[in-house]
N, C-alpha and C positions, 0 to 999 in steps of 0.2 A: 524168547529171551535167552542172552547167553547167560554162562557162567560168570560171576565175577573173576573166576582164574585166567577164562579165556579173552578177557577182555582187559586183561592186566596192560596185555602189552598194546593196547590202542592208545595214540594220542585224546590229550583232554578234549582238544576239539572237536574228533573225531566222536568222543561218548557224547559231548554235549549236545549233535548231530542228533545222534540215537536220541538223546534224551528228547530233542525239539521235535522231531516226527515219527517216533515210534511209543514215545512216555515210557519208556526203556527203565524201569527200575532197579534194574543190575545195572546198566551203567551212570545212573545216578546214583547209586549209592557209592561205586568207586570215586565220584567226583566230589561226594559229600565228606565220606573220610579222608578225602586228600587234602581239600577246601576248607571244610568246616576249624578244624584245629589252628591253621595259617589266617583265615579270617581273626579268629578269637583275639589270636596276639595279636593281629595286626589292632586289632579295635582296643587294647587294650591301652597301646601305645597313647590313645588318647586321654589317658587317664580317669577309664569310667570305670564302675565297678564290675567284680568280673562276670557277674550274671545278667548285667545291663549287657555285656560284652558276647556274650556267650549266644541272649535275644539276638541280638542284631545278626551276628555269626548264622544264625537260623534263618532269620529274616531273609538275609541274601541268599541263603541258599533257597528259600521258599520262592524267590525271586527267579531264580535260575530255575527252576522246575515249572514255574507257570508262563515264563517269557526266553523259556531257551533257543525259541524261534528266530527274537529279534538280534539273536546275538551271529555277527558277519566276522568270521575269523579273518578273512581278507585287513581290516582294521586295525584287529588286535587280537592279541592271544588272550585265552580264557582267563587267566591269568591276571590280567590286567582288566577287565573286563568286570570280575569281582571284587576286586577290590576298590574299584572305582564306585561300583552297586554299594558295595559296604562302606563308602566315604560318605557319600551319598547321603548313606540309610541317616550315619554318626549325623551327619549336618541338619536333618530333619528333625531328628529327635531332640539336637541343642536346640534349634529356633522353637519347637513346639513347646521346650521348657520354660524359655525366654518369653512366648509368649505365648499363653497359653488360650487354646481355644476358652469361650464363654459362650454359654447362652445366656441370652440376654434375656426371656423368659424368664431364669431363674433370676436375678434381680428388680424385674419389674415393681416390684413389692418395696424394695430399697429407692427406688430412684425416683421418691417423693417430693417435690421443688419445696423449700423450705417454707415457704409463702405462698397465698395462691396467685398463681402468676399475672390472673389479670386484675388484681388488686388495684393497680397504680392507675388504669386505666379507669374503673369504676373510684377513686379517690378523685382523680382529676374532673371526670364528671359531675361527684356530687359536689365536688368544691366549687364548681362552675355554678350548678343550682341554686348552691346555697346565697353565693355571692351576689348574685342574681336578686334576691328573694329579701337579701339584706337592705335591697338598696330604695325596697317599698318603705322598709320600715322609716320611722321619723327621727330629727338625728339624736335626741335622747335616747328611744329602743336601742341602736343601734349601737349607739357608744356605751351602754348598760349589758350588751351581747357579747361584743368586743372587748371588754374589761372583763368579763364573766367565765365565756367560753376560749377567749383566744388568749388573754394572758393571765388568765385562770385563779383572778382573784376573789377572795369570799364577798359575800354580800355587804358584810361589815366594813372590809377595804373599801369597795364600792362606793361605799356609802362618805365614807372618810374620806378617798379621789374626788367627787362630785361635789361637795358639801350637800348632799340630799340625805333626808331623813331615811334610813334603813327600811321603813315602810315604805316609801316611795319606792327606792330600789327596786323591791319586789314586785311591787305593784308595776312597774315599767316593764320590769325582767317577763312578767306572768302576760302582762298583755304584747311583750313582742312575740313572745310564742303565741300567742293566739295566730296574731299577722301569718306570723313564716306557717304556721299549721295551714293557713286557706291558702297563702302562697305555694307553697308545698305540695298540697292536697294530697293523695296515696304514698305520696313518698314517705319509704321505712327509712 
């Protein structure tokens, strides 16, 4: 390794060389102090804070010390090359705030469907059964079911819609459940 004195007067390009195939530390480190500070303000220009600024300024240099390989001065000068790294860096970090990774793991817990989803389909079902089931009955059961359960009037109403005695009501109401219970059979 040389001196950092003796390597004052090499071009950047030439350290970033050293740095890409020899991991040259002395001429990393002239490219760090030279780099590091000119990133910072550049990044700062963005209006982030200044130790968000200062990350990123790191960032790109960590960058340049693990991929100095890929950098072809034919291109561009180093110069350009970092700061482009450090544009870069700033644009990843805006999208990653904008949107921010999730695991969706950690939600799983929340993303309970309000209802169980196949509700609608076992509603439709039983309503088929039912209907079904309705149609044994006789058309007093029936019309005594239909006033009762569907437009959910007391026994008393019942009895006062029909002109049947309140007894009778019951009595029709109690033996259409019988019916729909054998029609039915297991069914909860």
């Amino acid at each position: 390794m040389d001196e950092p004195s003796t390597l004052s007067n090499i071009s950047h390009e030439q350290l970033v060389s050293m740095v890409a195939h020899n991991k040259d530390r002395s001429a990393f480190q002239i490219l760090f102090e030279y780099f590091a500070p000119r990133l910072k303000s550049y990044l700062l220009n963005f209006k982030i804070a200044d130790q968000k600024a200062e990350d990123l300024a790191q960032d790109v240099m960590l960058t340049l010390w693990q991929k100095a390989e890929k950098f072809d001065p034919a291109k561009a000068k180093i110069s350009t090359w970092l700061f482009r790294v450090a544009r870069n860096k700033y644009i990843d970090q805006v999208r990653k705030q904008k949107y921010p990774e999730v695991n969706a793991d950690d939600h799983v817990a929340l993303m309970v469907a309000p209802e169980k989803t196949d509700q609608n389909l076992h509603e439709k079902q039983n309503s088929g059964r039912i209907q079904k089931a309705m149609k044994v009955l006789n058309e007093d059961q029936r019309k005594v079911i239909e006033l009762s359960f569907f437009k959910e009037l007391s026994h008393s109403q019942i009895a006062e819609a029909t002109d049947l005695p309140l007894g009778t009501v019951k009595s029709k109401i109690r033996m259409a459940f019988q019916t729909l219970r054998k029609e039915l059979g297991d069914y909860q």
